[in-house]
C-alpha positions in Angstrom: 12.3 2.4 -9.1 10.6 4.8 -7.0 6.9 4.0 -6.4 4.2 5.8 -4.5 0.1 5.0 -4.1 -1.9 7.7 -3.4 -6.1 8.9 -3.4 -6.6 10.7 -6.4 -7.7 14.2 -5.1 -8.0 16.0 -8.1 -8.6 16.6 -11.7 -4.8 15.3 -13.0 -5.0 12.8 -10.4 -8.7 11.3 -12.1 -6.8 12.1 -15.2 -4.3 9.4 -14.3 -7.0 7.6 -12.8 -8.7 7.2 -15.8 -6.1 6.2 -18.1 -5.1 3.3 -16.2 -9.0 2.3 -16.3 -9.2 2.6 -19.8 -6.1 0.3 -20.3 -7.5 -1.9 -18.0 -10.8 -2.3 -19.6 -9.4 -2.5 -22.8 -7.0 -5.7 -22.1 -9.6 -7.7 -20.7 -11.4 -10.2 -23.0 -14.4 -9.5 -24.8 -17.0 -11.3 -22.1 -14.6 -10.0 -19.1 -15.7 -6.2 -20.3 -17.9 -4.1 -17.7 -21.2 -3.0 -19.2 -21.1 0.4 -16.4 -17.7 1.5 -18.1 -19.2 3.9 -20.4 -21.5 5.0 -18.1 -18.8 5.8 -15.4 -15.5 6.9 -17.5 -17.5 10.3 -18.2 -16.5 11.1 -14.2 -14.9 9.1 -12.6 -14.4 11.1 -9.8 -18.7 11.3 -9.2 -18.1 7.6 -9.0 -15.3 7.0 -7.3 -14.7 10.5 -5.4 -15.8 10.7 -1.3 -17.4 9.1 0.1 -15.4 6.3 -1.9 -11.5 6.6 -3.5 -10.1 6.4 -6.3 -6.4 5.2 -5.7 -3.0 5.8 -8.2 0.0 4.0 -8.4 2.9 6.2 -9.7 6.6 5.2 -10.9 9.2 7.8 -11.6 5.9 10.0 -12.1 4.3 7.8 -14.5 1.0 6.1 -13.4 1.0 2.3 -12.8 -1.7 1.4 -11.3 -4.9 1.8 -10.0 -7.6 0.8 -7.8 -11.1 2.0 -6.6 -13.5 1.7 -3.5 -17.2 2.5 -4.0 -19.7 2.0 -1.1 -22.0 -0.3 -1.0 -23.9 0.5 2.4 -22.8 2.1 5.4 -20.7 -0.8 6.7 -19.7 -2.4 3.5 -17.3 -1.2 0.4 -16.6 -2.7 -3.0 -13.0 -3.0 -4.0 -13.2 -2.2 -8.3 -11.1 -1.7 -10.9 -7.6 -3.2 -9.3 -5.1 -2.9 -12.3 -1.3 -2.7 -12.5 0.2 -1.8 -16.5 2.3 -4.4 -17.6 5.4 -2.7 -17.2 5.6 -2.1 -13.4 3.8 -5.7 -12.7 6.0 -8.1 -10.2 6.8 -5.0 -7.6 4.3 -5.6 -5.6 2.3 -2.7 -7.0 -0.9 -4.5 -6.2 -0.6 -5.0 -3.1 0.7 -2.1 -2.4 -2.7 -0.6 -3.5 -5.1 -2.6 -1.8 -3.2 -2.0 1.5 -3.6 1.2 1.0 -7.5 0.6 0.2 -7.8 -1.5 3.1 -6.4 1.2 5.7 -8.6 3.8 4.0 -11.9 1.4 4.6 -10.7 0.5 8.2 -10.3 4.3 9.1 -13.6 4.9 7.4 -15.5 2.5 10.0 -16.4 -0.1 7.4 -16.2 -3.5 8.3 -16.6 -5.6 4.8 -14.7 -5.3 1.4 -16.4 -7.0 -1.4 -15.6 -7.9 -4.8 -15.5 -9.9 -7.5 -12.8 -11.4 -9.9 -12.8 -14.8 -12.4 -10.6 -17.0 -10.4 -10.0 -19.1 -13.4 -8.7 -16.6 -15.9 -7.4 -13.9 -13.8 -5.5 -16.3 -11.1 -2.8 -14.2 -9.9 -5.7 -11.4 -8.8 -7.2 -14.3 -6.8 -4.0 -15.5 -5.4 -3.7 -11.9 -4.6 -6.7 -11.0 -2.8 -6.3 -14.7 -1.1 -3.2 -13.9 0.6 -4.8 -10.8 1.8 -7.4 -12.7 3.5 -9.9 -12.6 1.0 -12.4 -15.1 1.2 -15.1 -16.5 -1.5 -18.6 -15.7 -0.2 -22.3 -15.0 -1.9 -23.3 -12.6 -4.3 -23.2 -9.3 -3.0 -25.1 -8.2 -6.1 -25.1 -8.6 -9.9 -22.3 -8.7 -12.2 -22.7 -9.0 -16.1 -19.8 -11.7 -17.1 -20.6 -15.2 -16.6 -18.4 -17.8 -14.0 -17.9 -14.6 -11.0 -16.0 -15.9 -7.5 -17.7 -12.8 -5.2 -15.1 -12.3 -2.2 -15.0 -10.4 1.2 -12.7 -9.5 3.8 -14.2 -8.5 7.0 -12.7 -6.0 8.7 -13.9 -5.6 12.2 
């Protein structure tokens, strides 16, 4: 299976963007939900375009996946919205994509990723961003689901 991971760049690409965040958003519990979704999924692109990205998975020119880098300051970025569709999961998709993230933040001169997950119910996503170097750390700012593990990865 062919697969490529690319920024979306423009309006088909946010359309792919955005129905791999839908997807996402609508298999995750109840309590796991993001309150900003409906606030954001009007454009994405506004959200998630320069100076951020918005990042698409594709398989034999199907999407797969996503991910999305927002800044948070000048030096530091917030990884958001990391989401392979069942079908293409166990190819390393996701990894795939936050490499790909992580290059674009390094050649961007920012030297901290930030996010946050529930390492409890979403394990393999903190296994993931473990074995990338991930690392727990303090709040880097509010989140509206109860039990969060915030991570970082310093780049510099």
């Amino acid at each position: 299976m062919v697969t490529s991971v690319g920024i979306a760049k423009d309006e088909a690409d946010f359309r792919r963007f955005r129905e791999l965040v839908v997807e996402y958003e609508e298999s995750l519990p109840a309590d796991l939900k993001h309150s900003e979704f409906e606030r954001e999924i009007g454009d994405l692109s506004a959200h998630y375009g320069p100076p951020g990205a918005a990042f698409v998975a594709t398989a034999v020119d199907r999407a797969a996946g996503c991910v999305a880098l927002s800044m948070l300051d000048d030096s530091t970025a917030v990884v958001k919205k990391l989401y392979v569709a069942p079908a293409y999961r166990n190819l390393g998709l996701a990894r795939r994509l936050l490499a790909a993230l992580i290059d674009f933040a390094r050649d961007r001169n920012v030297t901290r990723l930030v996010l946050d997950t529930e390492r409890e119910r979403l394990p393999a996503a903190y296994q993931l961003y473990l074995s990338l170097g991930f690392r727990e750390c303090e709040p880097y700012g509010d989140v509206d689901y109860r039990c969060p593990t915030f991570m970082q990865l310093n780049l510099s």
